[in-house]
N, C-alpha and C positions, 0 to 999 in steps of 0.2 A: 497300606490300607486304603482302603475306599470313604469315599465321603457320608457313606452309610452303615457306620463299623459301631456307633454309639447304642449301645445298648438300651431299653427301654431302662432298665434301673442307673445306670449311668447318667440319663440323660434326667428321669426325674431329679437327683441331686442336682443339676446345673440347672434346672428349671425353679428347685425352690432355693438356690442362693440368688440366682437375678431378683426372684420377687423379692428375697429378702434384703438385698442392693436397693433395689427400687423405691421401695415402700420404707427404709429405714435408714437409709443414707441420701438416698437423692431426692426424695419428696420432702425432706425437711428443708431444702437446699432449695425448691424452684423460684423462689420471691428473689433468691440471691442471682442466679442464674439469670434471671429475666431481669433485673435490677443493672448488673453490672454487663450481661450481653455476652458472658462466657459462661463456661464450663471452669469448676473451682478443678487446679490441676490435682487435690488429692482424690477427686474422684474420677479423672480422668485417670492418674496411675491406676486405683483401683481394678479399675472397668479393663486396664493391660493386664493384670497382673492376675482376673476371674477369666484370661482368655479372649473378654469379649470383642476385641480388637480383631478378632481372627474363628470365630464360632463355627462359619459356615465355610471357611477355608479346610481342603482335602486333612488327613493326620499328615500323610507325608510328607507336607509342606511346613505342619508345625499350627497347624489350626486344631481344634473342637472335632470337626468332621461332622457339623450337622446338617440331614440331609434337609430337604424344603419343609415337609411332614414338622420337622423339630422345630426350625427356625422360626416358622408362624405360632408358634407356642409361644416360643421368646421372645415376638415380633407383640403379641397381644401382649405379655406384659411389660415390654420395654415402651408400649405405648401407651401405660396409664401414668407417665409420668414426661415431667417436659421432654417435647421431642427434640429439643437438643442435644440427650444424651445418646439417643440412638444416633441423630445426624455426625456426631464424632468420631463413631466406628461403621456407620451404614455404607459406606462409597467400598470400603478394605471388605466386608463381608457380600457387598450385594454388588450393585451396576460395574463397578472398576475391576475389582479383585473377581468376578465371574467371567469377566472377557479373559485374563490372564488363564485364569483354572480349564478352561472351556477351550483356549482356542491359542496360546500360547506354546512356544517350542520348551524342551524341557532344560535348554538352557536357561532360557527368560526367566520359565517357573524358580529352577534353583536359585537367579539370581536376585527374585523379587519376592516370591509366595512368603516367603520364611519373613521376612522384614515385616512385612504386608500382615501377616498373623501377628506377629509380637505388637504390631503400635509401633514399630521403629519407623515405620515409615507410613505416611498418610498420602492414600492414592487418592486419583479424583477424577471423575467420569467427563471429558470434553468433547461434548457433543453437541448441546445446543445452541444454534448462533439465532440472531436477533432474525433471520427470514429464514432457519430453518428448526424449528422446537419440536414438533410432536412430529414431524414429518423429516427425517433424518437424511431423504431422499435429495433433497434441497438445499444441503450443504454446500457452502462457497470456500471454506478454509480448503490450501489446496498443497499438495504436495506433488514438486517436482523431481526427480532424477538429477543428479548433479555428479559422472562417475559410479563412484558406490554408496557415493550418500544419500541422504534425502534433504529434500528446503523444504520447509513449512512455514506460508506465509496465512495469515487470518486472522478471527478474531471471533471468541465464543463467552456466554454471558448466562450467567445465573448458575455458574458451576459452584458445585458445593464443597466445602472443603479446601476451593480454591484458596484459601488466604495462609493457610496451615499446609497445601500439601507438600509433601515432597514429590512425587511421581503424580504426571499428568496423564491419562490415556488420552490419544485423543485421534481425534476420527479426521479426516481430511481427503477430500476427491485428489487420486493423482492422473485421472481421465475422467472424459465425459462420460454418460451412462449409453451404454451402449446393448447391442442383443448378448452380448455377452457378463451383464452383469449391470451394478450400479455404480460400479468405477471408484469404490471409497472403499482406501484401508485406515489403520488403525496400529497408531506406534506408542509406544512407550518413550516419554519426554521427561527427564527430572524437570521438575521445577527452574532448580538453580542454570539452566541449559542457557547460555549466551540469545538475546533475543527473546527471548521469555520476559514477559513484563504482565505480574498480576495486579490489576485493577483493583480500588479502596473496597472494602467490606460494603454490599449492599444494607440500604435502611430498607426494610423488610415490614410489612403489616403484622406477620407477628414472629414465632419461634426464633425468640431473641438467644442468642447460643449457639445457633445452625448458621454457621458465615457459610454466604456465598460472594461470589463477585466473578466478575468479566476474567479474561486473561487473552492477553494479546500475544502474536505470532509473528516477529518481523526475520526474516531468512535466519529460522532457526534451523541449524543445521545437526541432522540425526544420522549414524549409520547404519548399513542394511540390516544388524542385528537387534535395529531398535522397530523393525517391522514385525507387528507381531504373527505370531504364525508362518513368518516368512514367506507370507503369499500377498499380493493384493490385493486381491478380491473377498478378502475375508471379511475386513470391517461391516459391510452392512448386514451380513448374517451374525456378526460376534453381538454389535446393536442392538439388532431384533430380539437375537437372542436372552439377552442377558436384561432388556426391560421388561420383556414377556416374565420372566422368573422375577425380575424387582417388581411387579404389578402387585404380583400374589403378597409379598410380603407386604407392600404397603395396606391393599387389604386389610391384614390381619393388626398391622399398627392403629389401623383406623377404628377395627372393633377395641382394640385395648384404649383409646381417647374416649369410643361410646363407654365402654364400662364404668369408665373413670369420671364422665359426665353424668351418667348416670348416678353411681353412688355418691356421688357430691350433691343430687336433688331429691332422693329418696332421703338422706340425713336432712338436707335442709327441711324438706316437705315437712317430717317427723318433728320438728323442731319449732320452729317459726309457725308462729302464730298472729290470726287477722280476728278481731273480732274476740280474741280469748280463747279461739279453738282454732287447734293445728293443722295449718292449711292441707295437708295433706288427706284430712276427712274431706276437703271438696270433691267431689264428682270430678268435676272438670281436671282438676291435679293430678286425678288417679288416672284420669284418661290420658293425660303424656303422660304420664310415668309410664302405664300400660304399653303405649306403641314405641316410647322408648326401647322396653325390655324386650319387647317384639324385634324391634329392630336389629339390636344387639345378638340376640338368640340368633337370629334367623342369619345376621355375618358371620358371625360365630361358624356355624353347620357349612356354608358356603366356601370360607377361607380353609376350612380342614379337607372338603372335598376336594377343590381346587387343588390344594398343596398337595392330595395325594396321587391326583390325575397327572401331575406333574411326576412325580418319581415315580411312577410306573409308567411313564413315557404315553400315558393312554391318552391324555391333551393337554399338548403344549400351546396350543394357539386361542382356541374360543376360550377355556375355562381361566385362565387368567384374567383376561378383561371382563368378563364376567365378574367376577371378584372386584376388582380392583373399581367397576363403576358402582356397583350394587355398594360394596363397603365406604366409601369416597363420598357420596351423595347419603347413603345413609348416615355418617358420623354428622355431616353438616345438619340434620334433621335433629340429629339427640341435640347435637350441642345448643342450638337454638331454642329448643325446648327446655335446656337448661338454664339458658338467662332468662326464659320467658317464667319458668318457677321460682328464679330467686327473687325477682321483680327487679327493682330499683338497682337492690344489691347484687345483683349479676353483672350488671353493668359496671362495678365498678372495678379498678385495677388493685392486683393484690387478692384476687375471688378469682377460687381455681376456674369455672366454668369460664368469666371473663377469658382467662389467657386463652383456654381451649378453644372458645367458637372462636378467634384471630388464627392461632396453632392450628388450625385443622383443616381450615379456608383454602390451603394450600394443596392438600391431599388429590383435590380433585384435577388441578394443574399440570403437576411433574410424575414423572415415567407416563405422560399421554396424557392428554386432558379426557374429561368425561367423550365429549364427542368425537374426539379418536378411539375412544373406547367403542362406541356405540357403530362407528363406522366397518372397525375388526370383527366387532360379535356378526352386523349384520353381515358384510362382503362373505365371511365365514360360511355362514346357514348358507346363504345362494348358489356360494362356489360348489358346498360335497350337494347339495340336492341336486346341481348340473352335472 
């Protein structure tokens, strides 16, 4: 089967057990979550056991099979609740588990995809080093030829899942860049690999649940069958690729944090009273709530476009970043408007809005900051008008 085999009625059931996961098992749970800085493991098994460990992974491998169209559906409502639940299974469905699906021999896949879908093993994207983040180009981790193996020596920082994962991807030049390419491939590392040393859990400004940390690379040694694709020159097309399709998704996470800031200020607004009358008759209240809902609507329409330009192969390059700056900058806009409606009490910790504007802060950073966004959209328009 193909990764597009999920029926519209099929896929509605899986769309209303997430929401009803979401909204009635992990939303009573995010004070706990943020409090103790993990994910409780009963709904960690859960979240294996609905699939979601594996949604966007092909059938054949043992995944959902949802194509991008489905997944920003799931992506909106896995974001109205702490993004640490999605960050648990996001690296196995999105940036890790796509490089493998995408660009992997079908050895690799047999031996990883199937894992990689159940939850048995947690993969994790190793790309970004401290001088090279949104520009992948500028990679120093490097890999040598050693006979039939490879050495992998570096060191990469703010990898997600690193603390938990079993299986690293991770990206490393084994030549300069040259006319024939960028000179960087992309292997498959377990964790437990000799020389492999993961760095302590990042203190993070917020999305307490989501571990990231460093991991270091001293003459780890992989064999030719841990190259993925079994070419070299793969890695910075596998990169590209696979954060161009994690763009659109974060997008859509972002409009399910606006939604979710949203109706946490429209309840308030309705409620809370200044004066004796409920702030929400103010003028001015109605006016953010208004471009709020503007906001949200108008991600909304953007991340489904997007998503479907993508599976009809009609744009892979401009309409993701598109999405992902539009939606990024906008959630940062509701969220703020949402402490600015609770007043006092938005500010404080334990107030869903609180955790979001910190939670959200981040969206506009990873898989490309805003203005790597805004660099792709423009270079884009210039290059097809030339």
């Amino acid at each position: 089967m193909t990764s597009d085999t999920v029926t519209d009625e099929d896929f509605r059931d899986i769309l209303y057990q997430t929401r009803t996961f979401v909204r009635s098992v992990v939303m009573p749970r995010e004070q706990d979550i943020a409090d103790a800085d993990r994910v409780p493991d009963e709904i960690a098994a859960q979240a294996k056991s609905m699939g979601l460990f594996g949604y966007a992974i092909p059938q054949e491998w043992g995944g959902l099979g949802l194509n991008l169209s489905q997944d920003v559906e799931l992506a909106m409502e896995l974001g109205y609740t702490s993004l640490a639940l999605r960050s648990m299974f996001g690296t196995n469905n999105g940036i890790a588990g796509q490089v493998l699906v995408g660009f992997g021999t079908d050895e690799q896949k047999s031996r990883w995809l199937e894992r990689i879908a159940s939850g048995e093993v947690v993969a994790s994207f190793a790309l970004t080093e401290s001088g090279a983040g949104s520009n992948p180009a500028a990679l120093r981790t490097s890999a040598r030829q050693q006979g039939s193996d490879w050495i992998i020596n570096g060191e990469k920082r703010f990898i997600t899942n690193a603390p938990i994962a079993n299986l690293l991807i991770v990206f490393a030049r084994t030549r300069p860049a040259d006319a024939d390419g960028p000179g960087i491939s992309v292997f498959l590392v377990p964790a437990d690999a000799p020389g492999v040393r993961i760095g302590p859990k990042d203190h993070k400004m917020g999305q307490e649940g989501a571990w990231t940390s460093e991991v270091f690379f001293e003459d780890v040694r992989v064999d030719q069958a841990a190259l993925i694709g079994g070419a070299e020159d793969i890695g910075y097309r596998a990169a590209m690729t696979s954060l161009a399709r994690g763009r659109v998704h974060i997008a859509a996470l972002s409009v399910g944090a606006a939604q979710r800031a949203l109706d946490e200020s429209v309840t308030y607004a309705a409620g809370a009273t200044q004066g004796g009358e409920p702030i929400g008759r103010f003028q001015l209240v109605q006016a953010m709530l208004a471009d709020m809902q503007t906001g949200v609507m108008a991600g909304r329409a953007l991340v489904r476009d997007a998503a479907r330009a993508w599976v009809t192969k009609q744009d892979r390059r401009t309409a993701p970043s598109v999405a992902k700056l539009f939606c990024t900058e906008m959630v940062g806009r509701v969220a703020d408007s949402a402490v600015q409606i609770h007043g006092g009490t938005g500010y404080m910790r334990g107030v869903a809005v609180e955790r979001i504007y910190r939670d959200v802060r981040l969206l506009r950073l990873y898989e490309g900051t805003s203005e790597i966004q805004r660099l792709i959209i423009g270079g884009n328009l210039v290059k097809s008008a030339r």
